[in-house]
BAMAR-659119 format. One record per atom (N, C-alpha, C): atom name; y negated, z negated, x. Coordinates in steps of 0.1 Angstrom, whole numbers, plus 5000, padded with zeros to 4 digits. Each point is the difference from the previous one (the first is absolute). Example, Ala and Ser with C-alpha at 12.3 -4.5 7.8 and 13.67 -1.06 7.14 Angstrom:
BEGIN
 atomo    Y    Z    X
     N 5057 4922 5132
    CA 4988 5000 4991
     C 4988 5000 5009
     N 4989 5007 4996
    CA 4989 5000 5009
     C 4989 4992 4992
//
This chain:
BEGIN
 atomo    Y    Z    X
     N 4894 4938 4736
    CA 4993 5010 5008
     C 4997 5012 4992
     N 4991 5005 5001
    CA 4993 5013 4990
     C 4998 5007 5015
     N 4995 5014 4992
    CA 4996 5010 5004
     C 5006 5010 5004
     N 5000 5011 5013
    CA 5011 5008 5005
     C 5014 4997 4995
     N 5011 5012 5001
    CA 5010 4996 4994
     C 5011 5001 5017
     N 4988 5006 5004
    CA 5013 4997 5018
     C 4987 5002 5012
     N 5005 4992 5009
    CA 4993 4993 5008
     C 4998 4987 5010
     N 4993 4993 5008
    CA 5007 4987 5005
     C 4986 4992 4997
     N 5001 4989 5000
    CA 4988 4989 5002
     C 5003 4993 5010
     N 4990 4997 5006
    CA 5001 4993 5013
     C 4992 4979 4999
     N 5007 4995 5006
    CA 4993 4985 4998
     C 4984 5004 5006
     N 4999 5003 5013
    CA 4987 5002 5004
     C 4998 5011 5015
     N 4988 4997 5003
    CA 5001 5013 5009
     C 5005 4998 5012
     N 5004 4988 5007
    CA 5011 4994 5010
     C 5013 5010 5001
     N 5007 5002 4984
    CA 5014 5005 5001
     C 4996 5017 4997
     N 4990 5000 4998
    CA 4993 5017 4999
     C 5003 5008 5019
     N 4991 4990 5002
    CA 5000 5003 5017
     C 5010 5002 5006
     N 5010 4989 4994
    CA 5019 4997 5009
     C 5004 5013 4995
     N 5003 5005 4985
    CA 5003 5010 4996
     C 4993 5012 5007
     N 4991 5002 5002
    CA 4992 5013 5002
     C 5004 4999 5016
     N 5001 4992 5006
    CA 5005 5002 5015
     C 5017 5004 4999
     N 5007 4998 4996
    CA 5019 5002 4994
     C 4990 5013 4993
     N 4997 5006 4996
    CA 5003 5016 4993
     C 4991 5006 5007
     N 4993 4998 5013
    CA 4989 5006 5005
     C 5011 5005 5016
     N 5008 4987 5002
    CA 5008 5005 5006
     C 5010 5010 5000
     N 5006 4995 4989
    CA 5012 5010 4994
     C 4996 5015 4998
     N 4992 4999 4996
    CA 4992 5013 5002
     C 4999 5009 5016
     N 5000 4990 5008
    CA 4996 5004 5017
     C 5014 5005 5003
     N 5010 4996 4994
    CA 5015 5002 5001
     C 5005 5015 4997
     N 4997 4999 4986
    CA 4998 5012 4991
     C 4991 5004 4990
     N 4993 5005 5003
    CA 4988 5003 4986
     C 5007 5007 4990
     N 5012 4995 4992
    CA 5007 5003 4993
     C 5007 4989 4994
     N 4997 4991 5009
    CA 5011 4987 4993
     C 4999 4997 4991
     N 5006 4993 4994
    CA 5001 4991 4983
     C 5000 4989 4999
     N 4994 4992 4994
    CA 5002 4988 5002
     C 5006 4994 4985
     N 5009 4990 5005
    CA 5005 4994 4984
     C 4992 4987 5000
     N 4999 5002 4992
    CA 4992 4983 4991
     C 5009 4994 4990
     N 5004 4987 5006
    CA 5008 4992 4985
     C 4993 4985 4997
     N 4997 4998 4986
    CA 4998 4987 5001
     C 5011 4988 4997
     N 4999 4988 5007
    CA 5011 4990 4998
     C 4993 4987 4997
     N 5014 4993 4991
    CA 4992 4986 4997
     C 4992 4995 5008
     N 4989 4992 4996
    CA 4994 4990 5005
     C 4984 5008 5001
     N 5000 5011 4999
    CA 4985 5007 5001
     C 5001 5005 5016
     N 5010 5008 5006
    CA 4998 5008 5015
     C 5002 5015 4994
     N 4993 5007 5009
    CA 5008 5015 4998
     C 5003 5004 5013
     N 5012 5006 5002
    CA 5006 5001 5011
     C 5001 5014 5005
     N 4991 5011 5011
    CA 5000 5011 4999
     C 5009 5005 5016
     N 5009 5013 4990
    CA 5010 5003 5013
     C 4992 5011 5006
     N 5005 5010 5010
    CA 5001 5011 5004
     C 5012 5001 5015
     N 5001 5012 5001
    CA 5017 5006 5007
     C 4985 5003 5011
     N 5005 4993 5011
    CA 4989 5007 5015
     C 5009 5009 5004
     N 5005 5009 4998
    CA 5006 5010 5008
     C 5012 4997 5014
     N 5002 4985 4998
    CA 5011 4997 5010
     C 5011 4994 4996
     N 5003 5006 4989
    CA 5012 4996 4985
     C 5000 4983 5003
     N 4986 4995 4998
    CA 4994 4986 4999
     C 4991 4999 4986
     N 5004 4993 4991
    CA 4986 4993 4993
     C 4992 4995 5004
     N 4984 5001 4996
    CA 4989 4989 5004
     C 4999 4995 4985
     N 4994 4983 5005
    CA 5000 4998 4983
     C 4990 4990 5002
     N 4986 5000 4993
    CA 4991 4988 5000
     C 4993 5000 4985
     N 5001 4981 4997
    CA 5002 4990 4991
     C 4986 5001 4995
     N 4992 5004 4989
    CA 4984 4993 4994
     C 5003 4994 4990
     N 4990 4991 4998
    CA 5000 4994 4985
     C 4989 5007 4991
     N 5007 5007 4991
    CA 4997 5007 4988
     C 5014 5001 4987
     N 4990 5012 4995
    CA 5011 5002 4987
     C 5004 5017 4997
     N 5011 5001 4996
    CA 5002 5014 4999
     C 4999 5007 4985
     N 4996 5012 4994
    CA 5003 5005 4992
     C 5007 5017 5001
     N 5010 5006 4998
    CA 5010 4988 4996
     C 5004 4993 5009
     N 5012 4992 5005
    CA 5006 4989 5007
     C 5004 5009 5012
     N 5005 5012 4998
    CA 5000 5004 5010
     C 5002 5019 5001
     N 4991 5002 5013
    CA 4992 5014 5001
     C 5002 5006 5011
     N 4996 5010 4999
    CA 4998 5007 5018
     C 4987 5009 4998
     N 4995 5002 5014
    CA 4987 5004 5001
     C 4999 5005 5014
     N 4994 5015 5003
    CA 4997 5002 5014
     C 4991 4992 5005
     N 5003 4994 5010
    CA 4989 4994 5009
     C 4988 5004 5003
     N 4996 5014 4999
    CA 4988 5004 5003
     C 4995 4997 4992
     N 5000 5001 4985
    CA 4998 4995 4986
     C 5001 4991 4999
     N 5007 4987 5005
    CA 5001 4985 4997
     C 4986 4998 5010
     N 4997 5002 5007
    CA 4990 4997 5013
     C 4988 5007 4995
     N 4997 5012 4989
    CA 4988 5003 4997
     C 5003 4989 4990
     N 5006 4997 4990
    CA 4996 4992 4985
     C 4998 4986 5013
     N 5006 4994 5009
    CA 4992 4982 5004
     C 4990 5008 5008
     N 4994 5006 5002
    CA 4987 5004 5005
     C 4991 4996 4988
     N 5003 5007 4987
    CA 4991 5000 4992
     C 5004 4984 4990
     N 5009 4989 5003
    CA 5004 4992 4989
     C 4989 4994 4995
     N 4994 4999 4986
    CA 4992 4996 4997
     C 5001 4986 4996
     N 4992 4992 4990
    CA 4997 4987 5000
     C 5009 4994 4996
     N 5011 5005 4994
    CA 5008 4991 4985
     C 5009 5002 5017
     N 5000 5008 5007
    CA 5015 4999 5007
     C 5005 5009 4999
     N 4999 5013 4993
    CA 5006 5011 4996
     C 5001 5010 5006
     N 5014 5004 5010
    CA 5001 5013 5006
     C 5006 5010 4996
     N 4995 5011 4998
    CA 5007 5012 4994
     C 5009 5007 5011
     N 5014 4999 4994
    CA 5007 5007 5014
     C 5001 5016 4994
     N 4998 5004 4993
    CA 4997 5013 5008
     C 5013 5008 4987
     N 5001 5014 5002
    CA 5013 5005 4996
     C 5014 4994 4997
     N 5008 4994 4994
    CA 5010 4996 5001
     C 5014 5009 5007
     N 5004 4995 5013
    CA 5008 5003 5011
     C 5014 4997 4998
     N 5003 4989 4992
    CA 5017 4995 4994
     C 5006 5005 5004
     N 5001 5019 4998
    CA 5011 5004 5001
     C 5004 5008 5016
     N 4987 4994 5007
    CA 5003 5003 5015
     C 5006 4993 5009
     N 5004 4987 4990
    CA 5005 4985 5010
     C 5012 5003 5002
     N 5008 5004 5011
    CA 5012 5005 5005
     C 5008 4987 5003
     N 4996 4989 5003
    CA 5008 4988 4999
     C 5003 4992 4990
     N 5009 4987 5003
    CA 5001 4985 4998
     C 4989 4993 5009
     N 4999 4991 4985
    CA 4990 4993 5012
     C 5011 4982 5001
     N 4995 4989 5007
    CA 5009 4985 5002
     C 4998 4998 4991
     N 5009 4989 4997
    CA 4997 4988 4992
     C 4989 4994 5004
     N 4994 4986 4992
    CA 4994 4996 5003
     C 5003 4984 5004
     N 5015 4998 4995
    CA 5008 4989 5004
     C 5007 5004 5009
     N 5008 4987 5006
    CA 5016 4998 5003
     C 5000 5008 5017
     N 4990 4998 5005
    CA 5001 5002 5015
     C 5001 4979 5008
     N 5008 5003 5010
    CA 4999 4990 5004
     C 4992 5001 5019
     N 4996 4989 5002
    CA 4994 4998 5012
     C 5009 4995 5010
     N 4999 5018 5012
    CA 5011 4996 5011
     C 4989 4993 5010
     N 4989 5004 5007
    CA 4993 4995 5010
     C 4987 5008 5000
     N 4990 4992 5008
    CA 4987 5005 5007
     C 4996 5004 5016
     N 4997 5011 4997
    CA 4996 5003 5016
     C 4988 5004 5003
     N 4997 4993 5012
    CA 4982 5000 5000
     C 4996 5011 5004
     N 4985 5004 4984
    CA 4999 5012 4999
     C 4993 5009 5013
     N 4999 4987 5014
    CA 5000 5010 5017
     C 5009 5008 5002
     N 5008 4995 4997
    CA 5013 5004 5003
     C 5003 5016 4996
     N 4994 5002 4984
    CA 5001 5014 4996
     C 4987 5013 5002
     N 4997 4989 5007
    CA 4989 5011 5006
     C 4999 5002 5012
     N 5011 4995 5008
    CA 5005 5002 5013
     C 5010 5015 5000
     N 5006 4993 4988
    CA 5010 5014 4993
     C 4992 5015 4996
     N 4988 4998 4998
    CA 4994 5010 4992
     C 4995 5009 5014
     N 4996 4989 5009
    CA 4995 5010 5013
     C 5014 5004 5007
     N 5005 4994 5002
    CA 5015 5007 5004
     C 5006 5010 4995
     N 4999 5000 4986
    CA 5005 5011 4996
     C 4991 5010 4996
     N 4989 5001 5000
    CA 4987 5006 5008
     C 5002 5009 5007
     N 5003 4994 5012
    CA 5001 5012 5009
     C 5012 5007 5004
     N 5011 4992 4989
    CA 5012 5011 5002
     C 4999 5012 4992
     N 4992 4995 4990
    CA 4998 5012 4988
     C 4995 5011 5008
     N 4984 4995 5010
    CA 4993 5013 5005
     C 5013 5006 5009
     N 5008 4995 5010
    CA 5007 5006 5006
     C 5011 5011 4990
     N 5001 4994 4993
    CA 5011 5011 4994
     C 5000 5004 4984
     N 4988 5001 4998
    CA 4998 5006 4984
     C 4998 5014 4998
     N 5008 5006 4993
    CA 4997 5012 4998
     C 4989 5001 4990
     N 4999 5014 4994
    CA 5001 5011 4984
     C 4998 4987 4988
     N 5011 4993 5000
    CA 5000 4990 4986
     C 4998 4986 5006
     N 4992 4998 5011
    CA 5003 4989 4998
     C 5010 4989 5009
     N 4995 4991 5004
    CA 5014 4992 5014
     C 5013 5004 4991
     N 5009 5000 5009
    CA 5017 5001 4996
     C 5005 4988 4993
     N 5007 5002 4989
    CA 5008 4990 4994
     C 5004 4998 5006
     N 5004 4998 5015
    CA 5010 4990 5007
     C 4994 4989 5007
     N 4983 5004 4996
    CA 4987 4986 5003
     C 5002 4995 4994
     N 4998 5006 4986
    CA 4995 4993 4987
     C 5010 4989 4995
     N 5017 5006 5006
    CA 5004 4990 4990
     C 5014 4990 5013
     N 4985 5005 5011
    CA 5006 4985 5009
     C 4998 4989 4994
     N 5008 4989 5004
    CA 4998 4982 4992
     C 4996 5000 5011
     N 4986 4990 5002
    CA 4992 4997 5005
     C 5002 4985 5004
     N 5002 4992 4990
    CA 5001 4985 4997
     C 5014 5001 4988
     N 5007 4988 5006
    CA 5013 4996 4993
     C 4995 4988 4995
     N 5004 4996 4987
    CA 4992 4986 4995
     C 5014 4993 4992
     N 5006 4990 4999
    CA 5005 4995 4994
     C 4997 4989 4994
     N 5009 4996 4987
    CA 4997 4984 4991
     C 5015 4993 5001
     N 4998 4993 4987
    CA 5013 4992 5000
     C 5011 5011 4992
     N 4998 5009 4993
    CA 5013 5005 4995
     C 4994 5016 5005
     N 4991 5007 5008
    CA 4998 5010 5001
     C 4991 5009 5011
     N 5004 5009 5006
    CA 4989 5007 5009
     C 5001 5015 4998
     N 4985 5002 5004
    CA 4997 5016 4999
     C 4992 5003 5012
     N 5001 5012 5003
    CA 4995 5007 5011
     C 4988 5006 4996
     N 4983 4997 5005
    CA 4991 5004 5000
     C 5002 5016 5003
     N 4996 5010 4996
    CA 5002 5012 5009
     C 4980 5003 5001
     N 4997 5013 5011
    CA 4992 5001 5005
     C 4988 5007 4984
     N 5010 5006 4994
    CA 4988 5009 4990
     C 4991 4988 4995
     N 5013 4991 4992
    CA 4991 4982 4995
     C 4986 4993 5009
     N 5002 5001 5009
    CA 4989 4997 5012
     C 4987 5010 4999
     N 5003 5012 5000
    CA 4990 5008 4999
     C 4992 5006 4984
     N 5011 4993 4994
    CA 4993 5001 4985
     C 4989 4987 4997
     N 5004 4989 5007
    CA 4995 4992 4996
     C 4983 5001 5008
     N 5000 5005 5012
    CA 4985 5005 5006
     C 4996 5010 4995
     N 5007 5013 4996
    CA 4994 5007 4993
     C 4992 4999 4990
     N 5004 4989 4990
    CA 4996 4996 4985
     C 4990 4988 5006
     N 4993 4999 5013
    CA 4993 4990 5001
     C 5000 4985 4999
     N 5019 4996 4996
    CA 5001 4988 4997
     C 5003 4992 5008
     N 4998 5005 5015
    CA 4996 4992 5012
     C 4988 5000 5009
     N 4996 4992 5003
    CA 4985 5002 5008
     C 5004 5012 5008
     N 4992 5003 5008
    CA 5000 5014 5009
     C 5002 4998 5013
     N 4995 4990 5002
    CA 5001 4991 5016
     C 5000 4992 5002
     N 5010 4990 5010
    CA 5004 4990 5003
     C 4983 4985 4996
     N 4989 5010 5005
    CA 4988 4989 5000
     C 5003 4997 4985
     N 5004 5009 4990
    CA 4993 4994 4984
     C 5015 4985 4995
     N 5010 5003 5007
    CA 5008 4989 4999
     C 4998 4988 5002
     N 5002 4990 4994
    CA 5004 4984 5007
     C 5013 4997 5003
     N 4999 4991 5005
    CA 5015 4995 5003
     C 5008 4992 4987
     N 4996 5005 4992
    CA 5005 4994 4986
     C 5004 5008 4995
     N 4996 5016 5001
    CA 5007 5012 4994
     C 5013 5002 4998
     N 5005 5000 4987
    CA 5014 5004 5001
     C 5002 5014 4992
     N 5015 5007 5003
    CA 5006 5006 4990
     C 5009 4996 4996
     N 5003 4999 4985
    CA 5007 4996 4994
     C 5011 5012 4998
     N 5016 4993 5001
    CA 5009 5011 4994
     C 5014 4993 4991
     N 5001 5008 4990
    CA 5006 4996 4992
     C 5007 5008 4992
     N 5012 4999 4995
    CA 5010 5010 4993
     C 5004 4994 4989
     N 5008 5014 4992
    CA 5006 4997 4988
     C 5014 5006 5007
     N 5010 5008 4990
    CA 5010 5002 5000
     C 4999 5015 5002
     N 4983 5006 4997
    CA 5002 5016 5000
     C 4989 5004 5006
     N 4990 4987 5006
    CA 4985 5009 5005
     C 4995 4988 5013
     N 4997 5006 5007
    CA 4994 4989 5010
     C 4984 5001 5002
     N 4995 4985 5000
    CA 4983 5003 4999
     C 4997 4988 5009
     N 4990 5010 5000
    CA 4988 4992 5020
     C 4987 4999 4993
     N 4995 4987 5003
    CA 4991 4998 4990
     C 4987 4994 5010
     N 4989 5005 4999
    CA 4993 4998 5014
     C 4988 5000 4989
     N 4989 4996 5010
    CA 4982 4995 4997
     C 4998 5007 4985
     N 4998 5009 5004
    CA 4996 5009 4990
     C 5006 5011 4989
     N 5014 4995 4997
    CA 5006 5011 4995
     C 5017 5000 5006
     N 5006 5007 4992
    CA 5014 4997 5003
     C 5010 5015 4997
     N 5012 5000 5011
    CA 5007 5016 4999
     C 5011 4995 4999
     N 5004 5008 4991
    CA 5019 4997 4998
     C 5008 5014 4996
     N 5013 5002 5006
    CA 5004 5006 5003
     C 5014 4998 4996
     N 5008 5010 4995
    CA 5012 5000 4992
     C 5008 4997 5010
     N 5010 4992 4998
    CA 5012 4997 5010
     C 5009 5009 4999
     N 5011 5005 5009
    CA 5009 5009 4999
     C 4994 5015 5002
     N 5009 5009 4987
    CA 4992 5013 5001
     C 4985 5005 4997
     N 4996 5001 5013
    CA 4982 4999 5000
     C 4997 5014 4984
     N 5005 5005 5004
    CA 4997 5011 4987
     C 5001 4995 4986
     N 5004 4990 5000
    CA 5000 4992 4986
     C 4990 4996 4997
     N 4990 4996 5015
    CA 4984 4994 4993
     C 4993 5013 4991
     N 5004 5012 4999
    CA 4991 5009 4993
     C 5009 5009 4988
     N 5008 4986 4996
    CA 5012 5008 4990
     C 4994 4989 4988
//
């Protein structure tokens, strides 16, 4: 690969669009956010950002990174795929590195506890909907919404407690339809853990979340 010495290439304009919708949001979040970009074997690049509910969002394109791995404000990642030109080549903008306040997952070694139909979390999202309007202040619903478990899920050697922020990160980041009509009855969310991060992995995009001390997701 020639040219720029940092930057992303993209396979084609399909994963321009997926990306430009993940930073167009993130942006809706905070027009400040950052987004990390890493690339991993096989030809994916995997782009994080922190939605403001000490949750990761993280959605998968096929491209390539220079270097392997970057950060970039989203407002700036979402003007450079506005403009990606023919080879594939998006300019992300100022380099941001040193604003990435986190760890980001692995990319291995989660295992699969269960699926729940993704109705189901969008039953959750109106429900907790209108507990938020009932009682949100100044900053925002009360952490004692956000970090209700919602859904208890267990496997053969393990279970974790959905809590409510996971739910609402995942509609925030658009990675569930909006309304029950855009679902089938085939929709799932996937969830699955490691030993330090739990992730809900749904249509369009996927949020994980540090297990234990939530403050650790931004250490």
């Amino acid at each position: 690969m020639t040219g720029p010495e940092r930057g992303l290439w993209l396979a084609d304009s399909g994963h321009r669009d997926d990306l430009a919708t993940f930073a167009e949001r993130a942006v809706r979040l905070d027009d400040a956010a950052v987004v990390r970009l890493r690339e991993r074997a096989g030809g994916d690049v995997v782009a994080y950002v922190a939605t403001g509910f000490d949750v990761l969002a993280c959605r998968v394109v096929r491209g390539r990174l220079r270097p392997k791995d970057l950060c970039a404000g989203a407002d700036a990642l979402a003007a450079g795929l506005a403009d990606m030109d023919g080879s594939g080549f998006v300019d992300t903008g100022f380099p941001m590195d040193s604003a990435w306040r986190g760890a980001v997952p692995p990319d291995t070694g989660f295992t699969h506890l269960d699926d729940v139909p993704a109705r189901v979390m969008l039953d959750l999202v109106s429900r907790g909907g209108e507990l938020a309007r009932q009682h949100t202040g100044s900053h925002g619903p009360p952490s004692s919404l956000l970090d209700q478990e919602v859904i208890a899920v267990s496997g053969a050697d393990d279970s974790v407690g959905v809590p409510m922020r996971c739910v609402f990160a995942l509609t925030a980041m658009g990675f569930l339809p909006q309304t029950s009509a855009g679902l089938s009855a085939d929709d799932i969310v996937r969830i699955r853990v490691s030993a330090t991060w739990l992730r809900i992995d749904a249509r369009f995009g996927s949020v994980l979340r540090r297990r234990g001390d939530p403050a650790l997701v931004l250490r």
